[in-house]
N, C-alpha and C positions, 0 to 999 in steps of 0.2 A: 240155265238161268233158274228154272224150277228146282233143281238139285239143292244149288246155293240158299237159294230163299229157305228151302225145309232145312236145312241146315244152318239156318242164320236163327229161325222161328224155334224149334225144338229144344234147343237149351233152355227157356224163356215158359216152356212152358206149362213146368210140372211147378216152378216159382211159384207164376202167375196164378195158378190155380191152389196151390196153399193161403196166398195173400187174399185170393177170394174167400175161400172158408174160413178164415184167420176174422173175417171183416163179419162176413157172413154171422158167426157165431157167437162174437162180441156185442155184434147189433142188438140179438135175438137174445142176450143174457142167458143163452146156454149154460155158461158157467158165467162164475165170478170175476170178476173185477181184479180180486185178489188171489186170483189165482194164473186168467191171460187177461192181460192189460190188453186195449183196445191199438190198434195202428195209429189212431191218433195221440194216443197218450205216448206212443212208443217215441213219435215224431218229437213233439213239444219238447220229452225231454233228451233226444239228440239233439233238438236247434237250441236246449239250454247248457246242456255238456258241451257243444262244439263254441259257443259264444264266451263260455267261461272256460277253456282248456282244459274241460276235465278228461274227454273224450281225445283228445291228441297226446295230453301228460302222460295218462293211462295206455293209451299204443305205445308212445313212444318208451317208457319205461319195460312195457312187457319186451318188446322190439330189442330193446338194444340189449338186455338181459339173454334173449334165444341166443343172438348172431354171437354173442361172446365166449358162448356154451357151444355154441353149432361150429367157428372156423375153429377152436379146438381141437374139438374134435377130429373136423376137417384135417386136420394137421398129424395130432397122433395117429390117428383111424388111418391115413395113408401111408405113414412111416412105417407102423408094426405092421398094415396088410401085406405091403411089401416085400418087408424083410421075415414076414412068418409065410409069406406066397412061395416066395424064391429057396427059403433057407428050410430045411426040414427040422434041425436042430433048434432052432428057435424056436419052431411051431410048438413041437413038445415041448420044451418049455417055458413058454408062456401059456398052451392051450388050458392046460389045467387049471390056473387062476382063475384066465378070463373068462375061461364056461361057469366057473362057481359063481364069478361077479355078476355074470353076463344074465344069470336065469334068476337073479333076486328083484322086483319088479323096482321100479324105480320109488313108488311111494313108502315101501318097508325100507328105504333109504335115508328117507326123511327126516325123520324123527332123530337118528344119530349121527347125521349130518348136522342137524340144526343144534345138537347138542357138543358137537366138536366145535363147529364156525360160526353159531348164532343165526338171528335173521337177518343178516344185515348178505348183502349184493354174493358175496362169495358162497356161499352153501349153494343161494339159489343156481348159481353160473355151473358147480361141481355137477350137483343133479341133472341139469342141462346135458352138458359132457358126457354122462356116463348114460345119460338115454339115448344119445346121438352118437356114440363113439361106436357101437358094437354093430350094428345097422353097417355105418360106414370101414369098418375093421372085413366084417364077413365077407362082405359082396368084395371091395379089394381083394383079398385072398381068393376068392375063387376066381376073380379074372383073372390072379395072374395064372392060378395053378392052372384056369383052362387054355391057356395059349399053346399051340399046336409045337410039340417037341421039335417039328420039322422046321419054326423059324430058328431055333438057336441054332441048329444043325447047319442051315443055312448060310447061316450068319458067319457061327464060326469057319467055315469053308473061305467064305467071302476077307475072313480076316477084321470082319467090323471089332471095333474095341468092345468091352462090357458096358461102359457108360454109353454108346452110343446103341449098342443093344436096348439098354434098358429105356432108353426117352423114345426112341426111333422105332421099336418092334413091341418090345411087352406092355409102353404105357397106352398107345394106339390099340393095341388086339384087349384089352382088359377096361376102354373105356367105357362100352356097353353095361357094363356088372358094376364099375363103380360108379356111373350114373346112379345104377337103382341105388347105391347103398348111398348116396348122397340123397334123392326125393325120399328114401324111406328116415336117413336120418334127421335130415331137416322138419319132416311130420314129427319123429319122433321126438325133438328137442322145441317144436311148438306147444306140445302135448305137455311137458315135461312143465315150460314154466309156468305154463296154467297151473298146473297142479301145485306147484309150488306157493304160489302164490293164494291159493285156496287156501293152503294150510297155512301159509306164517307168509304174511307182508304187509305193509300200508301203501301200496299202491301196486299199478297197474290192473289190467282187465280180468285178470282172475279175483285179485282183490276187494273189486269193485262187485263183481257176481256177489260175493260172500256178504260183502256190505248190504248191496239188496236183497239177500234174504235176510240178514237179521234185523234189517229193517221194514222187513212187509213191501218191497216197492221192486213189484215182479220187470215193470220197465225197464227198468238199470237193470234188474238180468238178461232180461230178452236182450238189448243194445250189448252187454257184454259179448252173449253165447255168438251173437251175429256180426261182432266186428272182430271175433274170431274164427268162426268160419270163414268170414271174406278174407282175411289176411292170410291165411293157412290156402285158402286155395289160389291165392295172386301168389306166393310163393310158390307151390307146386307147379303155377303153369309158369312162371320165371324160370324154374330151372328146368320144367321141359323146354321152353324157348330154346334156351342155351346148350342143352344138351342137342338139339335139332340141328344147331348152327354146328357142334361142335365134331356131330356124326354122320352131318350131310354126305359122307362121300359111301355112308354103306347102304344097301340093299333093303328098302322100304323106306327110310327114313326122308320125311319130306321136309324142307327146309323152308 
């Protein structure tokens, strides 16, 4: 019982004590005003973003922009790991692109992106993609290439077909590795549309940041950075969730 409680308290409570000194220091006019905005100012204007949808317009625009750039990815990312896991001829070549694509950071993208496709939904969706694609591309490929030579071997003894190989033995043993290359890539394609949105958009949460600084109204920032935080990590434990449920049958994994 005691275990659980410290366990239920401990998350709560390095929070807890930022929101103290947060309150603490605003009190006391440590600093400005214009510099950290007070918890009360922060509040007044989430109960005025959330009364006026500016705060739901704003999620839901950053939101729907990730997830269209993230199952893309999802999509390619599992195709070529795949077939660059299994195929060695492919690996070579396609590696050689995708390492040069792969190490250009996503915001020196930016710029000649938005100059090929503008600012409008498609640039920002590309960039999404291509920060979440390689995350989920790597980790596939090394699950599949770490699958134990002795299941094909196996297999082919047993007569199983190659399609039934492939759903039934390599997608099971390689799902550990593309878990992480989905939480790393979905961070990554969270990451991405902020970014995007810093530099060129009229809306969503990264937008809105930018907005409040060039307008001196550090609240609208603070409410930005923090309903991106929250969002990014209610993702992360969504797809731990589901990763839990979906690897309950191996060794540590609690469901």
């Amino acid at each position: 019982m005691k275990k659980s409680l410290v366990r239920l308290i401990l998350p709560i409570v390095l929070p807890l004590l930022i929101v103290l000194v947060w309150v603490y220091v605003t009190e006391k006019e440590f600093i400005g005003a214009y510099l950290i905005p007070s918890p009360l100012a922060v509040f007044n204007t989430i109960v005025l973003f959330i009364g006026d949808g500016t705060l739901l317009g704003d999620t839901w625009n950053s939101l729907s922009r990730m997830l269209q750039g993230f199952f893309l990815a999802v999509f390619f990312g599992l195709i070529f790991g795949v077939v660059m896991g299994l195929f060695t001829r492919f690996d070579r070549f396609f590696a050689g692109v995708f390492n040069g694509i792969r190490v250009i950071p996503p915001l020196a993208w930016i710029p000649i992106i938005i100059l090929w496709f503008g600012i409008g939904e498609t640039s920002k969706v590309i960039i999404i993609f291509k920060s979440a694609f390689f995350p989920i591309l790597l980790n596939t490929i090394q699950g599949i290439e770490g699958v134990p030579k002795g299941y094909f071997e196996v297999s082919k003894l047993m007569g199983v077909s190659k399609r039934k190989v492939l759903f039934s033995v390599i997608f099971p043993a390689a799902l550990p590795s593309i878990f992480v290359g989905l939480r790393l890539g979905l961070g990554a394609a969270w990451m991405a549309v902020v970014a995007a949105e810093l530099i060129a958009s009229n809306s969503g949460l990264g937008y809105r940041i930018t907005q409040g600084r060039e307008l001196s109204q550090p609240d609208v920032m603070v409410i930005g950075m923090a309903m991106i935080g929250l969002i990014g990590v209610s993702m992360d434990a969504f797809i731990t969730f589901i990763q839990k449920r979906v690897l309950s049958w191996q060794p540590g994994i609690k469901s």
